[in-house]
C-alpha positions in Angstrom: -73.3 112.0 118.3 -71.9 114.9 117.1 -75.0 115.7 115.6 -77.3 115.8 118.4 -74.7 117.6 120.5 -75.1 120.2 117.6 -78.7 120.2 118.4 -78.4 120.5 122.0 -76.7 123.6 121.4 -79.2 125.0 119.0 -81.9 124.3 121.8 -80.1 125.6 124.4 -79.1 128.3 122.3 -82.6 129.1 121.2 -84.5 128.5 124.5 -83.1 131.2 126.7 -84.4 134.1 124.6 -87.8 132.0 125.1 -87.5 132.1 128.6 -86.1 135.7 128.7 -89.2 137.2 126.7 -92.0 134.9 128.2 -90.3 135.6 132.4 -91.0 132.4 133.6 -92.6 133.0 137.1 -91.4 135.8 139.4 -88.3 133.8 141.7 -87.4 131.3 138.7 -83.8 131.4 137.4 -82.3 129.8 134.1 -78.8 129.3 133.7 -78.0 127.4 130.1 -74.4 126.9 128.9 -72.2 124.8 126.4 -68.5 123.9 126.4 -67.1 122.6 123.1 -63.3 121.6 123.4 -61.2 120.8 120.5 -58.0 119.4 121.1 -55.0 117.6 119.2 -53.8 115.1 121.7 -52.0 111.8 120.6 -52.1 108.6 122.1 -48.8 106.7 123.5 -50.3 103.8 125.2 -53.3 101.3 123.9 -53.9 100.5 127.6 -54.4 104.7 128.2 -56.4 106.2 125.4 -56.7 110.0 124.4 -60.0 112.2 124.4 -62.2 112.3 121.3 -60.8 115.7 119.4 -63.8 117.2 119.7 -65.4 117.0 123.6 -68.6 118.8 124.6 -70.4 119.3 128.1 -74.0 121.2 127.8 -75.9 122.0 131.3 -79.1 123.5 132.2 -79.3 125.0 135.9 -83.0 126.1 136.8 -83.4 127.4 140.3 -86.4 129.2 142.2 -86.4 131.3 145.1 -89.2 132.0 147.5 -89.2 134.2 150.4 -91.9 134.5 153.2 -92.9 136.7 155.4 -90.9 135.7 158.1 -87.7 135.9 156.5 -87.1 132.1 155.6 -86.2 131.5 151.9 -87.0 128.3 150.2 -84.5 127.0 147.1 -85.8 124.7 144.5 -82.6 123.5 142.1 -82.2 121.4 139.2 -79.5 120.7 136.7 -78.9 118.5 133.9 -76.4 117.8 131.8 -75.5 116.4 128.4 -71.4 115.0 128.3 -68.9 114.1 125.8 -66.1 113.2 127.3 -63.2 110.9 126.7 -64.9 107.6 125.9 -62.5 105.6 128.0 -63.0 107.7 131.1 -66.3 109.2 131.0 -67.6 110.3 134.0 -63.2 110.1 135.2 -64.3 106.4 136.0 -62.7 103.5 134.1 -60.0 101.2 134.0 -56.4 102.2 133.7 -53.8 99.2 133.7 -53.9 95.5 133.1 -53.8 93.9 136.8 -56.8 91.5 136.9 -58.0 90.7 140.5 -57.6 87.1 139.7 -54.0 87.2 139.5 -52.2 87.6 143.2 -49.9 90.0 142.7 -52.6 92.6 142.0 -55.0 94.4 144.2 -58.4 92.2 145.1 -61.3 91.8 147.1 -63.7 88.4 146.9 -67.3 87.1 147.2 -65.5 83.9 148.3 -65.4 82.4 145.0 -64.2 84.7 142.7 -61.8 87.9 142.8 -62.4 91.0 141.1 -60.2 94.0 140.7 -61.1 97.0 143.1 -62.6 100.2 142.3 -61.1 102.9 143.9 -63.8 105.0 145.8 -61.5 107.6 145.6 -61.4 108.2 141.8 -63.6 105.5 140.1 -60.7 103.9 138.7 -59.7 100.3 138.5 -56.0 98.8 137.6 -57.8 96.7 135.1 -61.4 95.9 133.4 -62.5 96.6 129.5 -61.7 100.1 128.6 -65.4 101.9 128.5 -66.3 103.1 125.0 -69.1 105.9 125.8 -69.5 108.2 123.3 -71.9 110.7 125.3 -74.2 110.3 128.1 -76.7 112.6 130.0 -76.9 113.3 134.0 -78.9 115.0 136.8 -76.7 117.0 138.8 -78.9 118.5 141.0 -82.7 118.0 142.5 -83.0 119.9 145.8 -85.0 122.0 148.0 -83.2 124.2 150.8 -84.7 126.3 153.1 -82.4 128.9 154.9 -83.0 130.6 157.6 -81.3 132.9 160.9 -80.3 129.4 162.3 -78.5 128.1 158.4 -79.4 126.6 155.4 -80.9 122.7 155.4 -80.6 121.0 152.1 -82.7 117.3 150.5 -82.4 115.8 147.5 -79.7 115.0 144.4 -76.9 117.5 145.3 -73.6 117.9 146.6 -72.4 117.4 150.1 -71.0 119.6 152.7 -67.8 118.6 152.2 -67.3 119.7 148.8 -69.5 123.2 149.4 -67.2 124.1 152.0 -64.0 123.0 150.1 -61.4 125.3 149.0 -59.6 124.5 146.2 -57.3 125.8 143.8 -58.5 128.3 140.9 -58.2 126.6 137.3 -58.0 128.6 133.7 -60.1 126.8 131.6 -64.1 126.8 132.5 -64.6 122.4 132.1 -60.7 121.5 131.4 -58.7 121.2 134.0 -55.0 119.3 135.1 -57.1 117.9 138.5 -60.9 116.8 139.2 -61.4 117.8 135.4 -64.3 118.0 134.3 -63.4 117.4 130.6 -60.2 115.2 129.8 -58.4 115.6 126.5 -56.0 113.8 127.8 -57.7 110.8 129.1 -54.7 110.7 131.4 -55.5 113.0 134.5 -55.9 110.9 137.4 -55.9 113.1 140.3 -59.2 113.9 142.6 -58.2 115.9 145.8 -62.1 116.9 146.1 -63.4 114.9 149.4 -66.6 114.2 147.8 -67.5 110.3 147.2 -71.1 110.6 146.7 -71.8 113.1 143.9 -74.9 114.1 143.7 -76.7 111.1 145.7 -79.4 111.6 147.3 -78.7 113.3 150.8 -79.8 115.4 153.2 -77.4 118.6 154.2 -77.0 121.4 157.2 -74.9 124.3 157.1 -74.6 126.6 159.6 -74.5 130.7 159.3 -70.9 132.3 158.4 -69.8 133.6 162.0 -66.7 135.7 162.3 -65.5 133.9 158.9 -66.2 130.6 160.1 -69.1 127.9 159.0 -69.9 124.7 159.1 -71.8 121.9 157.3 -72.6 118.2 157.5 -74.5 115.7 155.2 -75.8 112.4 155.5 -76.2 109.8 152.6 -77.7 106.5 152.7 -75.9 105.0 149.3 -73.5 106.5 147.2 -75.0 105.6 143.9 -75.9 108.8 141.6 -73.3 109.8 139.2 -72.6 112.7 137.9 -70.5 114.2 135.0 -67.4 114.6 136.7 -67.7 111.7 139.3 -69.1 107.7 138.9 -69.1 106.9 142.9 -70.9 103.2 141.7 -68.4 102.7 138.5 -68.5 98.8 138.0 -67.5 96.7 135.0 -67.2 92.9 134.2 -64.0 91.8 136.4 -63.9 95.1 138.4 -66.3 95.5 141.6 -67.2 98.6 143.7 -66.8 99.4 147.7 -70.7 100.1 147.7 -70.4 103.2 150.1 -73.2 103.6 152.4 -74.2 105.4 155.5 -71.6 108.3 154.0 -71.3 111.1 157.0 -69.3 114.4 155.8 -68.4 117.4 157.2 -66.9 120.3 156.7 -65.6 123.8 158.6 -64.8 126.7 156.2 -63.1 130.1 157.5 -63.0 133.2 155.1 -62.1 136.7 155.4 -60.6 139.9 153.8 -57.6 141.1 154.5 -58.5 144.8 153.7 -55.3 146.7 154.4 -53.1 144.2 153.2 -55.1 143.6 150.3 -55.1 139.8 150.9 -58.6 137.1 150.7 -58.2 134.1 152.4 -60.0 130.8 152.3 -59.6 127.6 154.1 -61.4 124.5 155.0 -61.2 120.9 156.8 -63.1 118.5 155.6 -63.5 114.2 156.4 -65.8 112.0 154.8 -66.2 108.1 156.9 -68.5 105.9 155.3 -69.4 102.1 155.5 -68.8 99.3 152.2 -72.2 98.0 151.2 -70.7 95.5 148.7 -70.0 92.2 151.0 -66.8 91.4 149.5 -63.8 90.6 151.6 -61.1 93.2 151.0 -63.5 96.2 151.4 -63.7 97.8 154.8 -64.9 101.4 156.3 -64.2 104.6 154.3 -62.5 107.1 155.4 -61.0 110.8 154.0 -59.0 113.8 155.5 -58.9 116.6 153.3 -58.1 120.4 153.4 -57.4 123.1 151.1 -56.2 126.7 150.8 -57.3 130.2 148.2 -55.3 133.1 148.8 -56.2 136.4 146.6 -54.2 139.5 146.5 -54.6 142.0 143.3 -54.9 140.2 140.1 -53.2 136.9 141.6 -55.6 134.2 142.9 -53.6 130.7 143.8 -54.4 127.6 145.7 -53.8 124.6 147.3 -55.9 121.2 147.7 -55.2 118.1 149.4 -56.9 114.6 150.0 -55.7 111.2 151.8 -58.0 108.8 152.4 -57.8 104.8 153.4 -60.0 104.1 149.6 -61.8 101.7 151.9 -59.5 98.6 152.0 -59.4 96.9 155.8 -56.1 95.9 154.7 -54.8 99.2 155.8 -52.7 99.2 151.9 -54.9 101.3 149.9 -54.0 104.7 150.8 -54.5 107.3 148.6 -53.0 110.9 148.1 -53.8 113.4 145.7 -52.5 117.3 145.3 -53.7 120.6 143.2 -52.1 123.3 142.6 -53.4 126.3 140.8 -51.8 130.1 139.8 -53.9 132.6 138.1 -53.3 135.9 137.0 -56.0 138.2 136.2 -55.8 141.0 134.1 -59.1 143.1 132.4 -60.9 140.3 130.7 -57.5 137.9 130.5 -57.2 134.8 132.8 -53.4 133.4 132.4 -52.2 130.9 134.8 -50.8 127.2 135.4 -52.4 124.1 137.1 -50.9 120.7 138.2 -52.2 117.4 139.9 -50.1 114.7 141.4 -51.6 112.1 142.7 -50.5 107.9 144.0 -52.9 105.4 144.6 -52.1 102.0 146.5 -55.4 100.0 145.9 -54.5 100.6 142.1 -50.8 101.6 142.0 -51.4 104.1 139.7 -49.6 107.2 140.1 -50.3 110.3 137.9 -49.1 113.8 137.3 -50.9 115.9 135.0 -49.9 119.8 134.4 -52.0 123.0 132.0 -50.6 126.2 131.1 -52.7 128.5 128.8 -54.7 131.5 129.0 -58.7 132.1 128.7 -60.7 135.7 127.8 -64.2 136.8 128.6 -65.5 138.1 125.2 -69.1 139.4 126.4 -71.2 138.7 128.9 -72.5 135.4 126.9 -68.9 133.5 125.5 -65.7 132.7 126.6 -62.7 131.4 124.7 -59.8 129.9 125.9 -56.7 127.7 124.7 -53.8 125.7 126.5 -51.4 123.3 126.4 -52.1 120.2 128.5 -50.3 117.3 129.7 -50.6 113.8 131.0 -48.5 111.2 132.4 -48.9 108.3 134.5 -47.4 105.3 136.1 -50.3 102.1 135.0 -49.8 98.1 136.5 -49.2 95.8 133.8 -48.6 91.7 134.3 -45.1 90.8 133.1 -43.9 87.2 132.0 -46.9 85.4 131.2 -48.7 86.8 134.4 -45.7 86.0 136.4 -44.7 89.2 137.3 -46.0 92.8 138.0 -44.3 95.7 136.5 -45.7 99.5 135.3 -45.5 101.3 132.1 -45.5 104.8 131.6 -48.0 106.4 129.2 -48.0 110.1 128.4 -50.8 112.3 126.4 -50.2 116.1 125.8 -51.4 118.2 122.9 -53.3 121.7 122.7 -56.8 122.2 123.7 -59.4 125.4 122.8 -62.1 125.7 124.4 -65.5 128.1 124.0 -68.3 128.2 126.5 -71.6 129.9 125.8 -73.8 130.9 128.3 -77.7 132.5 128.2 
């Protein structure tokens, strides 16, 4: 594996001078980058893994614009890419824990005749379920066309949803690691998504209106939450584990944004709520719904933010709720990025409650590269079967080391 991510790199590496000489056709776009992240995190826990020491995450983002006579502009995008993540949790999914379905003290759903462990549509994780061993993968992130126009912009295709493009969020150091909705995991420990977004890049079909006076908004429709991505695995499923099966996901979103120019202030903010219907039969999974909201305030060379989600994780039961927090404070200064990040998050469906926490700093070096390095920290609260499965209890598992990181971009 580490030899072909080595040659990804090389053809990334050696394909955007290609493009840059030949100038593919007037409108078309390349973006090509690679992350490599060494780390030296240690493990505490059997049940709750590290990342591999060396993770990697290569994309390539083509996009196209036309524009007609009449002012319209159509968008063509597509992205792939290439992962290494942390083999227990690629894609964040997997199972944390050891509380079968089967057992009645831990969280279940049925198909009448047997009980599996739920997945929480929230996060992708499961409180039990074989620990996934995936030393790389590929994804398509993106396949869309938009047209925008006086009236907005209408999106189809593999992309993200409104809620998520409207979403403010807080501002992270690193460019892939982060202490929330990472996209590489060192780790293997951070467990909290506050980003209202359970469809990844599924196929769906997206409007968002103009900005007016600071305000916009956005809606998307998608028929089956079933495309993942690199960061997100909305149809994670393993032997013993099942899936909600979301369906019929409607999202939407209202952003406001404006500068403050005498008080030297930027502000962000945005509502978002995903509802959605389970597709997966099984008694114990119910309607989807998720509230979130978030804040970015800018001022000088500070930049923090605030993120929250709550949602029901599907369960008619009404005990699933889930709630999950960022938290990001950046300092800017010339080509230096310095700042902290934490996550807290507590799931019911799972009982799994995590904090997670990064402090370091990151520098542009050129136009093409930057390096970064900080110290990173997991800890979280996993269900484990006591007493020859006679009683439930939780152990605590905690990963921290220090993680560098270089990204390379065309």
């Amino acid at each position: 594996m580490r030899r072909s991510l080595t040659l990804v790199a090389l053809a990334l590496g050696a394909a955007s001078p290609a493009f840059a000489q030949d100038g593919l056709t007037e409108g078309w776009d390349l973006d090509a980058r690679l992350t490599l992240v060494g780390s030296g995190v240690g493990d505490e826990n059997v049940l709750t893994p590290a990342g591999a020491a060396l993770l990697a995450s290569g994309s390539l983002l083509v996009t196209r614009t036309d524009t007609f006579d009449n002012g319209l502009a159509l968008d063509w995008r597509g992205e792939v890419r290439l992962e290494r993540d942390a083999k227990s949790r690629p894609a964040f999914a997997g199972s944390l824990g050891n509380c079968p379905g089967v057992n009645g003290l831990c969280p279940s759903v049925t198909d009448g005749l047997s009980f599996f462990a739920p997945v929480s549509p929230v996060t992708g994780l499961a409180a039990d379920g074989p620990l996934a061993d995936e030393d790389g993968f590929a994804t398509v992130e993106s396949a869309s066309l938009g047209l925008t126009g006086p009236w907005g912009e209408g999106i189809i295709g593999l992309d993200s949803g409104a809620a998520a493009r409207l979403d403010a969020r807080a501002p992270t150091v690193l460019q892939r690691v982060s202490a929330f909705s990472s996209g590489l995991d060192p780790t293997g420990l951070v467990v909290t998504r506050a980003r209202n977004d359970v469809t990844g890049s599924s196929f769906k079909a997206t409007y968002m209106t103009p900005r007016w006076v600071g305000f916009r908004l956005g809606a998307s429709y998608t028929p089956k939450a079933d495309m993942r991505t690199a960061d997100f695995d909305p149809d994670y499923s393993a032997p013993g584990v099942a899936n909600a099966g979301l369906e019929n996901v409607l999202e939407g979103g209202a952003s406001f944004a404006r500068q403050f120019a005498e008080q030297g202030l930027r502000v962000r903010t945005a509502l978002t709520y995903t509802m959605a219907e389970s597709g997966a039969g099984l008694t114990g999974f119910g309607d989807y719904e998720a509230l979130g909201a978030g804040l970015e305030l800018e001022s000088g060379k500070w930049t923090t933010g605030l993120r929250w989600l709550s949602s029901n994780s599907a369960q008619d039961s009404g005990n699933g709720d889930y709630q999950g927090w960022e938290l990001g404070l950046i300092r800017e200064s010339g080509d230096w990025r310095v700042g902290l990040e934490a996550g807290w998050s507590e799931d019911q469906l799972t009982t799994i409650e995590g904090v997670s926490w990064l402090v370091g700093a990151s520098k542009k070096i050129n136009e093409h590269a930057n390096l970064g390095v900080a110290w990173t920290s997991g800890d979280i609260e996993v269900p484990v079967l006591q007493g020859a499965g006679i009683g439930l209890g939780h152990t605590n598992a905690g990963n921290q080391g220090l993680v560098f990181e270089l990204t390379v971009r065309n």
